[in-house]
C-alpha positions as CSV (number, residue, x, y, z in Angstrom):
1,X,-83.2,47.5,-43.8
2,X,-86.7,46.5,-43.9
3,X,-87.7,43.0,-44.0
4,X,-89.7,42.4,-46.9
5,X,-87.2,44.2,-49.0
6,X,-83.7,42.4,-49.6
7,X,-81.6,42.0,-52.8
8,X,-81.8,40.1,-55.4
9,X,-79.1,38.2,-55.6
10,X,-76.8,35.3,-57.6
11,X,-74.2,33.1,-56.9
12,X,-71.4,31.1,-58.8
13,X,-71.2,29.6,-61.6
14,X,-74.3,30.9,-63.1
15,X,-74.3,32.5,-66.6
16,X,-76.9,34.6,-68.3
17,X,-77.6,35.4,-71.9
18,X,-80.5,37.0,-74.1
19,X,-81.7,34.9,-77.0
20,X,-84.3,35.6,-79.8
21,X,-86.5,34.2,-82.4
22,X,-89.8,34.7,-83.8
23,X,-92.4,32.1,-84.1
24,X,-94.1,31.8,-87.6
25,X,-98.3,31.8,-88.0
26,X,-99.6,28.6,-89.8
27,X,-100.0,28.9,-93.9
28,X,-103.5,28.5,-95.2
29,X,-103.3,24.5,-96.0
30,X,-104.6,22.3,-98.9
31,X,-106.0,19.4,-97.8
32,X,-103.4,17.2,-95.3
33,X,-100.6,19.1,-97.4
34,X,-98.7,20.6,-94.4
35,X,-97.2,24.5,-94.6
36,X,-93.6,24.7,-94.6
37,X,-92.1,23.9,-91.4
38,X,-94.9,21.5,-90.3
39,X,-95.6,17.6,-90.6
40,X,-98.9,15.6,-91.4
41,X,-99.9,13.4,-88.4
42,X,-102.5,12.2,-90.4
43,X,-101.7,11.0,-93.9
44,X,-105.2,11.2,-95.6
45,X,-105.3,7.8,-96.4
46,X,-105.1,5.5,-93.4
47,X,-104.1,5.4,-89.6
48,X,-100.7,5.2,-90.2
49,X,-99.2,6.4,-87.2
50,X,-102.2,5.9,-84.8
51,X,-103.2,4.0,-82.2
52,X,-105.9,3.4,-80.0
53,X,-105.7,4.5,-76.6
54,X,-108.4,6.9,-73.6
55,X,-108.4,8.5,-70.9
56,X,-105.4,5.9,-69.4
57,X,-103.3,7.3,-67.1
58,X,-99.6,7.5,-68.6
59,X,-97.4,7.1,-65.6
60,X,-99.4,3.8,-64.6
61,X,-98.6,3.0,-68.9
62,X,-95.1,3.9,-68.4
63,X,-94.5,1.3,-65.9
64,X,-95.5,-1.3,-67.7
65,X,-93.2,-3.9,-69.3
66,X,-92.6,-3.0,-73.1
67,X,-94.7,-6.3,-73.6
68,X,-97.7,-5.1,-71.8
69,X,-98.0,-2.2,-73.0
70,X,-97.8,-3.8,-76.8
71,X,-100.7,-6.0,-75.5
72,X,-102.7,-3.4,-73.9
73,X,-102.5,-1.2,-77.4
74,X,-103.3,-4.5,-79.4
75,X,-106.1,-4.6,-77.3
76,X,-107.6,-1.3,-78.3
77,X,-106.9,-2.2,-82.2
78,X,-110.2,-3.8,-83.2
79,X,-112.5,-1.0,-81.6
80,X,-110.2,1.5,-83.1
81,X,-110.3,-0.1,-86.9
82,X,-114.1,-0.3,-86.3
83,X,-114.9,3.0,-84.7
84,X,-112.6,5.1,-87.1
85,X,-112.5,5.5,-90.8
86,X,-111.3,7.4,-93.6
87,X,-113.5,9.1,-96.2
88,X,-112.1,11.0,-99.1
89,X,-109.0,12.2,-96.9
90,X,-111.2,13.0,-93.8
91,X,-110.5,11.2,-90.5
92,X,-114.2,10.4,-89.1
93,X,-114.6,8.9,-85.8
94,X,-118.6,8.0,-85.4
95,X,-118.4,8.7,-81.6
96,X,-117.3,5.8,-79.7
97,X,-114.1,3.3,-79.3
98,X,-110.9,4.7,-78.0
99,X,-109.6,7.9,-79.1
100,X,-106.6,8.0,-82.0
101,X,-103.7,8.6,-80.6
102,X,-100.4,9.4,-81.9
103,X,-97.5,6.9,-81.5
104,X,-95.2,9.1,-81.4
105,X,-94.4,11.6,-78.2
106,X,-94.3,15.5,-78.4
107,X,-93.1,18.2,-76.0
108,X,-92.8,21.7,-77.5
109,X,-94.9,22.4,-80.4
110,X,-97.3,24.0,-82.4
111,X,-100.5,21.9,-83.7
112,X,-103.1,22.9,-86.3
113,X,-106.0,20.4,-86.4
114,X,-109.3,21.4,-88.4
115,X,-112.2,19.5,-87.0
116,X,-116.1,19.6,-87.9
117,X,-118.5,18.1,-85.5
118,X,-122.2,17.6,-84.7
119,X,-125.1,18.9,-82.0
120,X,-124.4,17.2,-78.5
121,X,-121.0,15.5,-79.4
122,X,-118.8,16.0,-76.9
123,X,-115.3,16.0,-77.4
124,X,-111.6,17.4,-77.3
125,X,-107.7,17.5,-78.3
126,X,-105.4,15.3,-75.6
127,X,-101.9,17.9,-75.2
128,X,-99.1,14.9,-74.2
129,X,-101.8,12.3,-73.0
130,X,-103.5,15.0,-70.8
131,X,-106.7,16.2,-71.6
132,X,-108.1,18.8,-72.6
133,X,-108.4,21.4,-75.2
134,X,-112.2,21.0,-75.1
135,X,-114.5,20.7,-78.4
136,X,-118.7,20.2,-77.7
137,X,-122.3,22.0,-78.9
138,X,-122.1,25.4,-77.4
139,X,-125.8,25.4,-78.3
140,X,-126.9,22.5,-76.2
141,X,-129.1,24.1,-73.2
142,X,-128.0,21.0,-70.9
143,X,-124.5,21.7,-70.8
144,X,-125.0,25.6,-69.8
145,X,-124.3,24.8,-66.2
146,X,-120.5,23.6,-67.5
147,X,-119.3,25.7,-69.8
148,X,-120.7,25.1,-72.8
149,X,-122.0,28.1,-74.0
150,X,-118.8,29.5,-73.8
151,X,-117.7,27.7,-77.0
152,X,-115.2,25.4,-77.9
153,X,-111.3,25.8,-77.2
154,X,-110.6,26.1,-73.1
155,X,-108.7,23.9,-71.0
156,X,-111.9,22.2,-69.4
157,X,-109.8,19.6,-66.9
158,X,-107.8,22.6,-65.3
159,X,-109.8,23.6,-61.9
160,X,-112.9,25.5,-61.5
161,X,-112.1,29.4,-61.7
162,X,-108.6,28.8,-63.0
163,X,-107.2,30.5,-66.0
164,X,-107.8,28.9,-69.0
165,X,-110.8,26.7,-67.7
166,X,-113.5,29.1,-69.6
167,X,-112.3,30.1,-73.3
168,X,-112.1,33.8,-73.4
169,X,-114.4,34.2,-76.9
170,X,-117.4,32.1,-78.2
171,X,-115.5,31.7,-81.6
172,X,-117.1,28.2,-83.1
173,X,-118.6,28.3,-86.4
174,X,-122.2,26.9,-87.1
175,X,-122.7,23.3,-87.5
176,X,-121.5,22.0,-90.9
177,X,-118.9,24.4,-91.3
178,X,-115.1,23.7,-90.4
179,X,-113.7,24.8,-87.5
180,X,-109.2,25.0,-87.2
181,X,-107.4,25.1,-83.3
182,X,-104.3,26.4,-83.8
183,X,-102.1,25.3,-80.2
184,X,-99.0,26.5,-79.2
185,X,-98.0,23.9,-76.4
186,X,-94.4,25.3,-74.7
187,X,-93.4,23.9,-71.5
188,X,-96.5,23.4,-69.1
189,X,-98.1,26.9,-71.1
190,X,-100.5,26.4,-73.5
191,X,-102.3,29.0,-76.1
192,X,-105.0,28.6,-78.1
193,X,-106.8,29.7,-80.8
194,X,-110.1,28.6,-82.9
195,X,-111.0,29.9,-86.4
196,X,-107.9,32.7,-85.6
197,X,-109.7,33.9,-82.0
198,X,-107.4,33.6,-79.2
199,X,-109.2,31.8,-76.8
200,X,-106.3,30.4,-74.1
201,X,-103.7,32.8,-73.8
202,X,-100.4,31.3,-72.3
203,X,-102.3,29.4,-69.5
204,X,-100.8,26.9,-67.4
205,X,-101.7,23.4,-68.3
206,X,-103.1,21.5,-65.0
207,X,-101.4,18.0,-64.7
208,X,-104.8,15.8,-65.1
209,X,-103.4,13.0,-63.4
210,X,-101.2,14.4,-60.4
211,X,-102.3,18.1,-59.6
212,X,-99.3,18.4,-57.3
213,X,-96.7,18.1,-60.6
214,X,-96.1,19.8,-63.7
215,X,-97.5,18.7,-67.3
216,X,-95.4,15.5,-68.7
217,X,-92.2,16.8,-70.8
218,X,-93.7,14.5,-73.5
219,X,-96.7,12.4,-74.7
220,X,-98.4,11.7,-77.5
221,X,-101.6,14.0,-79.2
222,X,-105.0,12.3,-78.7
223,X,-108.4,13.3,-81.1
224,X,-110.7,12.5,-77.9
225,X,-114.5,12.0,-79.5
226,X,-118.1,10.7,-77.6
227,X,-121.4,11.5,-78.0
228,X,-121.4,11.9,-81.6
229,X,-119.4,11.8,-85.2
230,X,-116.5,14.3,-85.4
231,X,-114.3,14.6,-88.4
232,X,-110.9,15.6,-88.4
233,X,-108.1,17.0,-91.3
234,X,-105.2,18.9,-91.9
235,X,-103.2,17.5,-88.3
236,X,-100.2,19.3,-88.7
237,X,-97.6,19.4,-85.7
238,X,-94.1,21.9,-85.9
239,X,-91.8,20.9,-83.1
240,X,-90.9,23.9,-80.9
241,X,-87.1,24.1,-80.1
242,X,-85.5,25.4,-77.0
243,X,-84.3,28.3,-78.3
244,X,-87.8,29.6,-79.8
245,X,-89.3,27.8,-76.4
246,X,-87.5,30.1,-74.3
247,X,-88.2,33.1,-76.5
248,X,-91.9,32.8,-76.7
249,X,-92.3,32.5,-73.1
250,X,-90.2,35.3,-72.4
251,X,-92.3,37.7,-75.2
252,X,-95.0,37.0,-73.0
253,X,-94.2,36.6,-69.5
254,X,-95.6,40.4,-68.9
255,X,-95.1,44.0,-69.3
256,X,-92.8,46.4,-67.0
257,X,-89.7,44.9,-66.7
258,X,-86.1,46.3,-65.8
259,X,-82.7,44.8,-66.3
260,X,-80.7,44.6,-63.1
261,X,-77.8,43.4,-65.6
262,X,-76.6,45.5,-68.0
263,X,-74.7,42.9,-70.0
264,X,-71.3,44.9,-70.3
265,X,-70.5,45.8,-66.3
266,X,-71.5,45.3,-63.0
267,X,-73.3,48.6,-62.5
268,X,-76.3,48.2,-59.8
269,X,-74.2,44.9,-58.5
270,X,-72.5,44.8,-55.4
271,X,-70.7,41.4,-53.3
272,X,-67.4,40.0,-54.3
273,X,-67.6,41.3,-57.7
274,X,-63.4,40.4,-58.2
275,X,-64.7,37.2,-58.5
276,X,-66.5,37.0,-61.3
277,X,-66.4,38.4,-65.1
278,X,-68.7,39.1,-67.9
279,X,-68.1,37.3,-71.2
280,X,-70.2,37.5,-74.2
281,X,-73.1,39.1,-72.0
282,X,-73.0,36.7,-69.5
283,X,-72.2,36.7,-66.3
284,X,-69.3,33.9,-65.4
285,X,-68.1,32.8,-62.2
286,X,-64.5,32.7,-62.2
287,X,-62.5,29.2,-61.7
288,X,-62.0,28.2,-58.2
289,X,-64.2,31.3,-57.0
290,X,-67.4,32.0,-56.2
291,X,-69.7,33.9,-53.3
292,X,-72.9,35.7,-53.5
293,X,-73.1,38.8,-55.6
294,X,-76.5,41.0,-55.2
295,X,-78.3,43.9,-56.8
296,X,-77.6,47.6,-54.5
297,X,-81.7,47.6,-55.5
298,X,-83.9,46.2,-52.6
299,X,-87.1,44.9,-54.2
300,X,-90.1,43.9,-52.2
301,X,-92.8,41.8,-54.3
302,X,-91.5,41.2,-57.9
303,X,-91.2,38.9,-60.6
304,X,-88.3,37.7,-61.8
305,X,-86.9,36.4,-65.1
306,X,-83.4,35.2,-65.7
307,X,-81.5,32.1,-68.1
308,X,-78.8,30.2,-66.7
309,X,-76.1,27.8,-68.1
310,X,-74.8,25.3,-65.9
311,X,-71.5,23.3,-66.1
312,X,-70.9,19.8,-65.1
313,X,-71.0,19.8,-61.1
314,X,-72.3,23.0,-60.5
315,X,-74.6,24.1,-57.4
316,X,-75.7,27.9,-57.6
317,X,-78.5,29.5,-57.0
318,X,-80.6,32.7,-56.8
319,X,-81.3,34.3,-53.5
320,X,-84.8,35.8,-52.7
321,X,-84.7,38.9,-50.5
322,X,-80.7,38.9,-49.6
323,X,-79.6,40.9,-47.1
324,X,-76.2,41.6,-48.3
325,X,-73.9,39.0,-46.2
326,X,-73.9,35.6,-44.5
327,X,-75.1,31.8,-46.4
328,X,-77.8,32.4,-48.9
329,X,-80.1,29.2,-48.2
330,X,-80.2,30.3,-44.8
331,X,-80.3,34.0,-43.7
332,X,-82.4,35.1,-46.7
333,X,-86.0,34.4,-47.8
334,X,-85.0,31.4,-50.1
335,X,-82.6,30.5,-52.3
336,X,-84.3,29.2,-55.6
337,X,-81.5,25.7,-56.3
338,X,-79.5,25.3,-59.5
339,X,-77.8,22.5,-59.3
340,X,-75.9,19.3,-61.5
């Protein structure tokens, strides 16, 4: 058997099932009167909702006592009252103070925000107190060098070169004209699109504020502005369930794959097979049972994609490059944990 091709592989306890649901495009909106489905983060009539709050880091926040953190957002009040205001149901933010920021957390969604902005402000849309989805003058010369002529709409904080750094289409419209992001944030993957251009396509979401972790579960939305008046309407959030979460990554996690499980038998499965049983389309270790079962396939590079269900006390996993017998952390390539 060759070594870079082993089985793939899975041991007890783990169950697998196939869910789907579709995910609905935004409704053309009257003015901060969300489409069906969504909510208004912004009310039209005051900052009911908002706080004041920038670039702060939000583990060092976290650890605060609930009383400093109600002092250090206290703090931030005056500038935001003075920096922000509302004019006929428009949010306008004249370029300083601390950025409005939503009290409330979000993890899964999908945002709409319409914004309009002026030459050389600079700017952007905060995804769970991490920025950015970045807004600025794709016609000013002296921001070439960084991105700027590339438009509006990328993920400017992730690393140089990385995916979703650069938007993929110059798609803002003309100063004086309104422009509307559309963000799907699932997980640590985020999409977007400006005036119905894709820009980001399902990009990972660098962690700002420790590279070496994923994006915060939660946080709260943050209308980042300097360098000039922006104006803001229509802030309409949908939360994303786990259900549609899993299904939206999985409708885009790539062409060309195979099942290895056929959800009725264990054709293509090899390994103590008596000790498992298929229910509903999953795959159920029995009680008291258990051992490695393993795909008769050897695969070499590939990418994987799988959903598991995991009862109280269980430790599984899936084995990387098997070779048919002996402890799965140890004689194979890895074993991936699943564990209570």
């Amino acid at each position: 058997m060759s070594l870079s091709r082993y089985s793939l592989s899975l041991s007890a306890g783990v169950a697998w099932a196939v869910v789907w649901s579709a995910v609905g495009l935004c409704d053309e909106p009257t003015l901060n009167v969300p489409p069906k489905g969504y909510r208004a983060l912004f009310n039209g009539k005051d900052l009911t909702g908002w706080r004041g709050m920038g670039t702060d880091n939000p583990y060092k926040l976290a650890a605060k006592s609930t009383d400093e953190q109600a002092a250090f957002f206290a703090k931030n009040q005056p500038a935001l009252e003075q920096h922000w205001s509302v004019v006929d149901g428009i949010l306008v933010n004249d370029g300083q103070g601390p950025y409005a920021t939503t009290i409330e957390d979000f993890g899964d969604i999908e945002l709409m925000v319409d914004y309009k902005t002026v030459p050389r402000a600079d700017s952007g849309i905060y995804l769970r107190a991490t920025p950015q989805v970045q807004i600025w003058d794709s016609t000013e010369t002296e921001k070439f060098k960084i991105g700027a002529d590339k438009g509006s709409g990328g993920l400017w904080n992730n690393s140089a070169g990385a995916p979703g750094k650069d938007p993929l289409v110059l798609a803002d419209k003309a100063f004086g004209e309104w422009n509307r992001f559309r963000i799907v944030q699932v997980g640590a993957r985020t999409s977007v699109w400006l005036n119905d251009e894709p820009v980001v396509d399902n990009v990972i979401m660098e962690n700002f504020w420790n590279c070496t972790k994923p994006l915060l579960r939660r946080g709260p939305i943050q209308l980042q502005t300097h360098g000039g008046e922006i104006a803001w309407r229509n802030v309409f959030a949908r939360e994303i369930g786990g259900e549609e979460a899993n299904a939206w990554l999985r409708e885009r996690s790539g062409d060309g794959f195979e099942p290895v499980f056929n959800g009725t038998d264990f054709t293509g499965w090899t390994g103590p097979l008596d000790n498992y049983e298929i229910v509903d389309g999953a795959i159920r270790c029995k009680p008291g049972k258990g051992g490695t079962i393993h795909t008769d396939k050897e695969y070499g590079d590939f990418k994987a994609r799988l959903e598991f269900r995991l009862p109280p006390g269980g430790n599984n996993g899936l084995a990387i490059r098997y070779p048919g017998s002996g402890d799965t952390a140890y004689v194979g390539m890895c074993e991936l944990q699943v564990l209570d």
